[in-house]
C-alpha positions as CSV (number, residue, x, y, z in Angstrom):
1,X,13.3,-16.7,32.2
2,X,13.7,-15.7,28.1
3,X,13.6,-18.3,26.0
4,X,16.9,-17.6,24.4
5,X,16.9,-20.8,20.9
6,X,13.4,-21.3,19.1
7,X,12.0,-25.4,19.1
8,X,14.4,-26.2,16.0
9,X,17.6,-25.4,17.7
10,X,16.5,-27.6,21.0
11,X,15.6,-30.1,18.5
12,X,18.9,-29.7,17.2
13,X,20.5,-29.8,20.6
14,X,18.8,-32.6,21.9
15,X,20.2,-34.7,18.6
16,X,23.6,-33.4,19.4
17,X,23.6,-34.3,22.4
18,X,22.5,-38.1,21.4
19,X,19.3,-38.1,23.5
20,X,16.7,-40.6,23.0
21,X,13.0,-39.5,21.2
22,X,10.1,-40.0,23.5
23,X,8.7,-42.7,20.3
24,X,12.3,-44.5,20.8
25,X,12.0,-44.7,24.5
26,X,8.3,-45.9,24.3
27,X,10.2,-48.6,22.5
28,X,8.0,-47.6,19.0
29,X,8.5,-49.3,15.9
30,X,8.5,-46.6,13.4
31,X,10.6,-44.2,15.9
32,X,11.9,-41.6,14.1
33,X,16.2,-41.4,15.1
34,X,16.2,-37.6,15.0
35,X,13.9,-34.5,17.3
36,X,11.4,-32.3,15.2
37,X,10.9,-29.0,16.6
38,X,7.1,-29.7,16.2
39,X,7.5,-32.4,19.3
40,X,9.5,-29.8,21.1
41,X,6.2,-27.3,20.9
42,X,3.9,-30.1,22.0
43,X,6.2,-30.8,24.6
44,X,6.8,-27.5,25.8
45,X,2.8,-26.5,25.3
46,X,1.8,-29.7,27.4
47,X,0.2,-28.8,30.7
48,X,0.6,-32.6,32.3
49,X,4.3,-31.0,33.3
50,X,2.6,-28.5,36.0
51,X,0.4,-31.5,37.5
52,X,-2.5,-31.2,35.0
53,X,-4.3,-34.3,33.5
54,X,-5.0,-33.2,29.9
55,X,-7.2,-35.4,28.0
56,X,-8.9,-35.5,24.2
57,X,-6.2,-34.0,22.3
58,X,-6.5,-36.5,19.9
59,X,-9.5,-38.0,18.4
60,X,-10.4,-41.2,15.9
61,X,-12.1,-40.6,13.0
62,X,-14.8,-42.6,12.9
63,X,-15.8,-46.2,14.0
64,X,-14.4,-47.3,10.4
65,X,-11.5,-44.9,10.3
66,X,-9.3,-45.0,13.3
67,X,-7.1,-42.0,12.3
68,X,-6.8,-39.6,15.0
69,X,-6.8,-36.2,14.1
70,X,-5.6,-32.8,16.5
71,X,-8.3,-31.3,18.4
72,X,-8.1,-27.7,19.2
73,X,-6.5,-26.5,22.5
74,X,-9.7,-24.7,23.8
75,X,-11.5,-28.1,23.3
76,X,-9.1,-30.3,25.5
77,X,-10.7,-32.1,28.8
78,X,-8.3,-30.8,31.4
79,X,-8.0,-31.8,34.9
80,X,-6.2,-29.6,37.6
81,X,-3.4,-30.6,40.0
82,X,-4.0,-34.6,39.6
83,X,-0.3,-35.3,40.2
84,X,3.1,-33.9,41.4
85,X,4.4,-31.1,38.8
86,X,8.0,-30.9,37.8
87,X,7.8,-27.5,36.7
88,X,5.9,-24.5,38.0
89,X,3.3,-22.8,36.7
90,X,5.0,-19.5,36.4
91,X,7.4,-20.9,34.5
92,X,5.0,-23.0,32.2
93,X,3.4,-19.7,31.7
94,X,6.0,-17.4,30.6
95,X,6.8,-20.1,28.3
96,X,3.4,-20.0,27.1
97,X,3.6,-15.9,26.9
98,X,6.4,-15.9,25.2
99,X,5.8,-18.6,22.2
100,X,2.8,-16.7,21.5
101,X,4.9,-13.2,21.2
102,X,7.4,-15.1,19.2
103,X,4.6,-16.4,16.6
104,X,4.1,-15.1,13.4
105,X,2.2,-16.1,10.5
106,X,5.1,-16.8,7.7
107,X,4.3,-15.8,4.5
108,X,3.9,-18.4,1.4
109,X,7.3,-20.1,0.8
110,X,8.3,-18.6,-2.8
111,X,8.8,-21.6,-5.2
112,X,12.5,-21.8,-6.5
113,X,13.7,-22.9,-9.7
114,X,14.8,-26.8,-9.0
115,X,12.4,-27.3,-5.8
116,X,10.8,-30.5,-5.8
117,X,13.4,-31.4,-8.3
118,X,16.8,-31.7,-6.4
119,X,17.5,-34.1,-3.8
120,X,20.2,-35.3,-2.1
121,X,22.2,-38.5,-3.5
122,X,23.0,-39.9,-0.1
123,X,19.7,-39.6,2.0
124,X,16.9,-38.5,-0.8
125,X,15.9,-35.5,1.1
126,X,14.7,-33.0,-0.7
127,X,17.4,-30.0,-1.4
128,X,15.9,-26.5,0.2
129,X,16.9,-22.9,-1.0
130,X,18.7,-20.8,1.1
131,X,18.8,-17.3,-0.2
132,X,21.9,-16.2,2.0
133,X,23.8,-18.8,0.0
134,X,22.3,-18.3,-3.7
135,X,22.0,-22.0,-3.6
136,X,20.6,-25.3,-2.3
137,X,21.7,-27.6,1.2
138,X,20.6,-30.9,2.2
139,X,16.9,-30.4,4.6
140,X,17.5,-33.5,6.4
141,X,21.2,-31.7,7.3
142,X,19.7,-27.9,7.9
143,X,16.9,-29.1,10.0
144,X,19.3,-32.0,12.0
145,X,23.0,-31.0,11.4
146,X,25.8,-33.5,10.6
147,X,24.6,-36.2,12.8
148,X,22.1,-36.2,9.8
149,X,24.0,-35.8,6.8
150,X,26.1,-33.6,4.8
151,X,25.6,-30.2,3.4
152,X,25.5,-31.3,0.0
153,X,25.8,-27.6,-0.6
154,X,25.3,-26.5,-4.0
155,X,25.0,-23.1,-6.3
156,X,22.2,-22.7,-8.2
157,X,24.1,-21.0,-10.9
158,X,26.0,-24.1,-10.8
159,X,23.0,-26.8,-11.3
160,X,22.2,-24.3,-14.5
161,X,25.3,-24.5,-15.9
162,X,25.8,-28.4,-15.3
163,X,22.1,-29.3,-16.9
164,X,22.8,-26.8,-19.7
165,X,25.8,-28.6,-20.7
166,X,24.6,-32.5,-19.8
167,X,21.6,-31.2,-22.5
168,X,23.8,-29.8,-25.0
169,X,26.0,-33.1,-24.8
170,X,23.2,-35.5,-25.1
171,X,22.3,-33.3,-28.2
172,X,25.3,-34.6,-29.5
173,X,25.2,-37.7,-28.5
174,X,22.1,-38.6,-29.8
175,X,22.6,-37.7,-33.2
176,X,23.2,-41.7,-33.8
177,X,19.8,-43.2,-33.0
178,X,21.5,-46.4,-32.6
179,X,24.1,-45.4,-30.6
180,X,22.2,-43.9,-28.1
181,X,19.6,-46.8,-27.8
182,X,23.1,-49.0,-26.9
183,X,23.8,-46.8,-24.3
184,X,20.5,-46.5,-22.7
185,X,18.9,-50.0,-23.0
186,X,21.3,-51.7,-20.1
187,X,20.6,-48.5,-17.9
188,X,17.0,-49.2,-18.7
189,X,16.6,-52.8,-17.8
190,X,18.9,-52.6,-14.7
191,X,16.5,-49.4,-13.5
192,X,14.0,-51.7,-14.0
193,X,14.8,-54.5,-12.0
194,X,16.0,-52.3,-9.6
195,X,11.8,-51.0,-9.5
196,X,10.7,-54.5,-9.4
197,X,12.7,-55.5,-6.4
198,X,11.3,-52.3,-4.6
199,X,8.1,-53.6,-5.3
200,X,8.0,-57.1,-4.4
201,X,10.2,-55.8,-1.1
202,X,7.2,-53.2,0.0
203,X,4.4,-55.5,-1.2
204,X,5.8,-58.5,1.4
205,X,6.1,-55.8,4.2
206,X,2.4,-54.9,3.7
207,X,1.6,-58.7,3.6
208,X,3.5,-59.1,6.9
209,X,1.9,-56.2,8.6
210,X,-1.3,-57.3,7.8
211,X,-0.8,-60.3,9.3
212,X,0.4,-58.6,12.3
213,X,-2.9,-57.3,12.3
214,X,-4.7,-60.4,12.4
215,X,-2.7,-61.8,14.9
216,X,-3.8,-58.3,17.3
217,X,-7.3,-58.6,16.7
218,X,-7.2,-62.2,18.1
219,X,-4.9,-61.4,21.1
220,X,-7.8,-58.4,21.5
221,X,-10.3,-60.5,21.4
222,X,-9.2,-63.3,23.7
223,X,-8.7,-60.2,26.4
224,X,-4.8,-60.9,26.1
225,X,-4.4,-56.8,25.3
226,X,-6.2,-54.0,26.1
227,X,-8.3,-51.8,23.0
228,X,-6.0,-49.0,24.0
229,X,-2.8,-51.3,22.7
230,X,-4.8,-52.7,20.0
231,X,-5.8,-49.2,18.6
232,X,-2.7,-47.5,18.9
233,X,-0.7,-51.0,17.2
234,X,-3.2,-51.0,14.6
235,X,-2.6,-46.9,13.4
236,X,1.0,-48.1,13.8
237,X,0.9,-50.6,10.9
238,X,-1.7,-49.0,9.0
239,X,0.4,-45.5,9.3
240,X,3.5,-47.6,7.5
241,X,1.2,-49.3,5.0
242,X,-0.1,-46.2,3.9
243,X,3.5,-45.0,2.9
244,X,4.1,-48.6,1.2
245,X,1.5,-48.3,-0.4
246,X,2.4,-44.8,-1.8
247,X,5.7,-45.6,-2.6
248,X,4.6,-48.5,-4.6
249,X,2.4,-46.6,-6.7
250,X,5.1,-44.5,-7.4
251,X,7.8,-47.0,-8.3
252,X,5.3,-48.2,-10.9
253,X,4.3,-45.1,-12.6
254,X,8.2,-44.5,-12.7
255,X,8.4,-48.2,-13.8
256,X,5.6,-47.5,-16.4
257,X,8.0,-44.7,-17.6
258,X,10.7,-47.1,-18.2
259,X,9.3,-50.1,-19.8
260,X,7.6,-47.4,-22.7
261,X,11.5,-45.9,-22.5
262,X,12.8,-48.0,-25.9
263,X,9.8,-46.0,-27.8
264,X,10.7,-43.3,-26.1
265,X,14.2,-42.9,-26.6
266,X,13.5,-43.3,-30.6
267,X,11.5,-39.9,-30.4
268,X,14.3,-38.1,-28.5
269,X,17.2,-36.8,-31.0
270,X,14.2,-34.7,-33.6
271,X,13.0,-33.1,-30.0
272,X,15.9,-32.8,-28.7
273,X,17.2,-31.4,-32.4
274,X,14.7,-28.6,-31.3
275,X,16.6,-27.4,-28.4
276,X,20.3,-27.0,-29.6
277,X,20.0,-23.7,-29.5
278,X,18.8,-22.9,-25.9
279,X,20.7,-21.1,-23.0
280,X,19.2,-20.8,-20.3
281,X,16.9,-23.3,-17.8
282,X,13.0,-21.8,-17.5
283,X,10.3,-23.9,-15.2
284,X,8.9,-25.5,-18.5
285,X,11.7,-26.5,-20.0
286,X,13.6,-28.3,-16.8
287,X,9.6,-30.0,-15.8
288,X,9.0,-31.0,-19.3
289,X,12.7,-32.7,-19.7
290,X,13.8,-33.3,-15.9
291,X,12.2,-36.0,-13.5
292,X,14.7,-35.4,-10.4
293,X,18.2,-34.3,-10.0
294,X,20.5,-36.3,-6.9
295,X,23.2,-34.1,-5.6
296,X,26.4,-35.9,-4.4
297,X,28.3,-34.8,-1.9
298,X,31.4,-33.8,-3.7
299,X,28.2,-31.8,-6.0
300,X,28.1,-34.0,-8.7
301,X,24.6,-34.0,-10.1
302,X,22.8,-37.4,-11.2
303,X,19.8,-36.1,-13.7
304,X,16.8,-38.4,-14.3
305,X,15.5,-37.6,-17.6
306,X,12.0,-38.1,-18.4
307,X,12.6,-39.8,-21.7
308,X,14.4,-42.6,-18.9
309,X,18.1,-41.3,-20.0
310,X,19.7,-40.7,-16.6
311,X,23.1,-39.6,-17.0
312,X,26.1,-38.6,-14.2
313,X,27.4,-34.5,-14.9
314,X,31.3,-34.9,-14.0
C-alpha cells in the first residue's frame, strides 16, 4: 500500500480533523493541543501495533539525573507476538521499507536575513522563509494550518523597506534629546512592569511545582504510587521548570536592558547621526540595532530596538 502524505501532513490531518493527542488522552498536564510529525514517525515505527512488546527505548540518565534520553532502535529489548496485533506485519513492513526510501539527509538550512529575528505578533512563533514566496509565514501556521494561527504572510522586501524607513524616522526624531527621552521613558517603565510581572508569575509556578514534588515523594514513599508514576510526574514538573526557569533568565537580561535604557537612549541620536545615510539592511547592521521584530496579521511590524525604543511601522 504507498504511503501517499509524508508524517507532517498526517499530523496536519489529524489536527484538522480535531483528534485528540495521545499526551491529551493520557490526560498529561503539559499536553501539547496540536500533532508533530515526529510523534506520527514514532507511531508509525512502533512495533507494539503487530503484537510486539518493545521495551528500553528510553533510558534515565543517571541515579541523580532522571532525564530519559532515546536509545537506538538496534538496542531495543523486543518481545515477539505477546498480544493481539491490529495491523499486520506486511503492512508494518512496507511502511517500514518505504520511510527508509523516502529518507534523506537534508542539507544545512541556509540562514536568512531576519531569522531568529521575526516572530509572529499573535502566537510568538518564530517567522520561517519560504523561498517560493520571497518572504516569511507564521511556523506554528505552516507546520499546523489555520486551526493554529494565521499566515502572517509577509515580503521580505517589505520588512526592508519598513525597518529602513522606521530607522530613518527615528533619525529624525531623535534629533531633540529631550524629546525623545519623553517619548520613550513611559514605554520603558510600562515594559518593565510588564517583565516584572512575568517574573513573579513564573517564579510562583516553580514554587508550586516544587511543592508538587514534595507532596509525590511522600505519597511514593508511603507506597500510595508506584516509582513508575513518581518518575514519569517528577520529569513532568522538572521538564516545565526547566522552561520557567529559562524564560526567566531571559526576561531579566531583557529587563537588565531596560532599566540601563535612560543611559542608553542619551547615547542614541550621535550613533544614530552615524547612520543617516544608509540604504540598505546587512546582518550587522539589523543584529547590532534590532532585538526582535512581531509581525501582525494585517503585516504591521512591531520592532524592538536594542537601545529599548520599540516602536509600531504603520
Amino acid at each position: 500500500m504507498p504511503l501517499t502524505v509524508g508524517c507532517e501532513s498526517i499530523a496536519r490531518k489529524l489536527d484538522e480533523g480535531g483528534y485528540p493527542t495521545p499526551a491529551s488522552i493520557a490526560g498529561k498536564k503539559n499536553a501539547g493541543q496540536f500533532w508533530h510529525g515526529s510523534s506520527i514517525k514514532t507511531i508509525l515505527k512502533n512495533p507494539h501495533y503487530i503484537g510486539d512488546l518493545v521495551q528500553g527505548r528510553t533510558r534515565v540518565r543517571s541515579v541523580v539525573d532522571k532525564t530519559r534520553d532515546e536509545v537506538a532502535e538496534e538496542n531495543w529489548i523486543v518481545i515477539k507476538n505477546t498480544h493481539e496485533p491490529i495491523i499486520s506485519k506486511e503492512e508494518f513492513e512496507s511502511v517500514q521499507n518505504i520511510m527508509k526510501s523516502r529518507y534523506t539527509k537534508r542539507p544545512k538550512a541556509k540562514i536568512h536575513l531576519f531569522t531568529n529575528v521575526i516572530y509572529c505578533e499573535d502566537c510568538g512563533t518564530g517567522l520561517w522563509f519560504l523561498k517560493n514566496r520571497n518572504g516569511y509565514v507564521c511556523g506554528r501556521f505552516k507546520k499546523h494550518g489555520v486551526n493554529a494561527c494565521s499566515s502572517h504572510s509577509v515580503k521580505e522586501q517589505y520588512i526592508k523597506e519598513k525597518v529602513l524607513d522606521d530607522l530613518k524616522n527615528l533619525i529624525s526624531a531623535s534629533v531633540d534629546e529631550k524629546d525623545l527621552l519623553k517619548k520613550v521613558q513611559p514605554q520603558i517603565k510600562k515594559q518593565e512592569q510588564t517583565f516584572y510581572k512575568g517574573i513573579e508569575i513564573r517564579e510562583n509556578k516553580i514554587a508550586e511545582l516544587k511543592k508538587k514534588n514534595k507532596k509525590f515523594l511522600k505519597l511514593l514513599a508511603n507506597e500510595v504510587i508506584e516509582k513508575v508514576d513518581y518518575d514519569e510526574a517528577i520529569n513532568e514538573n522538572r521538564n516545565v521548570i526547566k522552561k520557567l526557569q529559562s524564560e526567566i533568565l531571559e526576561k531579566k537580561d531583557m529587563l537588565k536592558r531596560y532599566t540601563k535604557s535612560t543611559e542608553m537612549v542619551q547615547k542614541v541620536p550621535n550613533e544614530l547621526k552615524k547612520l543617516i545615510n544608509i540604504n540598505d539592511i546587512t546582518p550587522e547592521l539589523l543584529h547590532k540595532l534590532i532585538h526582535k521584530i512581531e509581525v501582525k496579521e494585517n503585516k504591521d511590524l512591531i520592532i524592538h530596538y536594542r537601545f529599548s525604543n520599540p516602536f509600531m511601522v504603520n
